[in-house]
C-alpha positions in Angstrom: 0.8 -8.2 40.8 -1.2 -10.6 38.8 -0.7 -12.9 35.8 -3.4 -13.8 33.3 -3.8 -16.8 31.1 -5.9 -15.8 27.6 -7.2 -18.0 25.5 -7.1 -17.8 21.6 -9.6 -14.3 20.8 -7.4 -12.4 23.6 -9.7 -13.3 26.4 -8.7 -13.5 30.4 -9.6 -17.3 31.2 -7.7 -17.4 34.6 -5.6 -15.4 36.9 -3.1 -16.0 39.5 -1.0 -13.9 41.8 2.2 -16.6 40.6 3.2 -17.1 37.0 1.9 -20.7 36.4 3.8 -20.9 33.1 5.5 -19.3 30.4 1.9 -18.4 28.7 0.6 -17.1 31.6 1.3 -13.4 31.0 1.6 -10.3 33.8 -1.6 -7.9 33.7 -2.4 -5.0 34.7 -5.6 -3.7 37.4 -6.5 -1.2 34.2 -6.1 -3.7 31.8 -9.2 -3.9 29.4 -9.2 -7.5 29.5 -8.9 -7.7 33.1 -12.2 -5.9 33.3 -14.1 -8.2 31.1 -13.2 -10.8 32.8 -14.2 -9.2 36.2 -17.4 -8.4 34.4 -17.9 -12.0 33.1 -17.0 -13.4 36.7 -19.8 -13.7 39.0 -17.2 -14.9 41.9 -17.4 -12.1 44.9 -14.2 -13.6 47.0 -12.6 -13.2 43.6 -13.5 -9.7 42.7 -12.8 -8.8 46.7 -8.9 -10.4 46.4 -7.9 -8.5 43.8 -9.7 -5.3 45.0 -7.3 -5.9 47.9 -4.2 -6.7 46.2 -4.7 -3.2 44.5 -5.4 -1.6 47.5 -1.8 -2.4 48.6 -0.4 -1.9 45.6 -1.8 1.8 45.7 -0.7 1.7 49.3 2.9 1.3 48.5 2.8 3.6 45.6 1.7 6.7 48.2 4.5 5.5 50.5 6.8 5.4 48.3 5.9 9.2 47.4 5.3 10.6 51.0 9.3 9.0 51.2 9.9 11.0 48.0 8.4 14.2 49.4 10.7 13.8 52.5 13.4 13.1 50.4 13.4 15.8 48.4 12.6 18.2 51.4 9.4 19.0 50.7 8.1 18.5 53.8 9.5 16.7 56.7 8.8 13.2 58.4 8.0 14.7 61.6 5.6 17.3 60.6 2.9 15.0 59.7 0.4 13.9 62.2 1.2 11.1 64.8 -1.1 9.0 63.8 0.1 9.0 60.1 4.0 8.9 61.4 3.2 5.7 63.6 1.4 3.9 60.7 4.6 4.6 58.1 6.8 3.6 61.0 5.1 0.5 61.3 4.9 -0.4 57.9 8.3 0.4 57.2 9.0 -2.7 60.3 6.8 -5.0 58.8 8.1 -4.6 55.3 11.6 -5.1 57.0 10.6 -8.1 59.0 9.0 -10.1 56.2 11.5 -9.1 53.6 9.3 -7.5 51.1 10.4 -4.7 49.2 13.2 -2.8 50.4 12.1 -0.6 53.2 11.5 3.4 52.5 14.3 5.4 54.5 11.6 7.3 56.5 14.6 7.1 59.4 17.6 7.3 59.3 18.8 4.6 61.8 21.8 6.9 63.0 20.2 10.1 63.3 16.6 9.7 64.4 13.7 11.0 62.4 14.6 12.9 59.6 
């Protein structure tokens, strides 16, 4: 997620991943002015952060559908590959270790994998 300040024409001047103030306004990856101002920017480390922080925020959003498809019985956990199961699992524990966003219910803790 990402905040934007814009100056008087509508224009990105700055972003920030925090909301520095009540100007500062929460913008969107698709945004138009977001890309003008990732046009006007010449700074790589810049572009490459927020390419990353919209990589995870992609991330999360095929999570939470793969849980959605298990969920609604579409397909079940187990019958995706290992590798794939061991990379939700282990996602699911960091997201539950670090207290980020409530963790996807790809097990059920009293009855094993769903």
């Amino acid at each position: 997620m990402l905040y934007a300040k814009k100056d008087e024409s509508g224009l990105i001047s700055a972003i920030s991943q925090n909301k520095e103030s009540d100007e500062w306004q929460l913008v969107s990856f698709t945004d138009n002015a977001m890309r003008e101002f990732l046009a006007r920017n010449e700074d790589e480390e810049l572009k490459h952060r927020i390419l990353e922080d919209a990589d995870a925020d992609f991330i999360r959003v095929l999570e939470d559908i793969i849980e959605l498809l298990i969920n609604k019985e579409i397909f079940q956990f187990t019958e995706l590959p290992t590798p794939v199961q061991e990379k939700l699992l282990s996602r699911r524990w960091y997201r539950e270790h670090t207290g980020q966003k409530q963790a996807s219910n790809l097990m059920d803790d009293n009855e094993g994998l769903i």
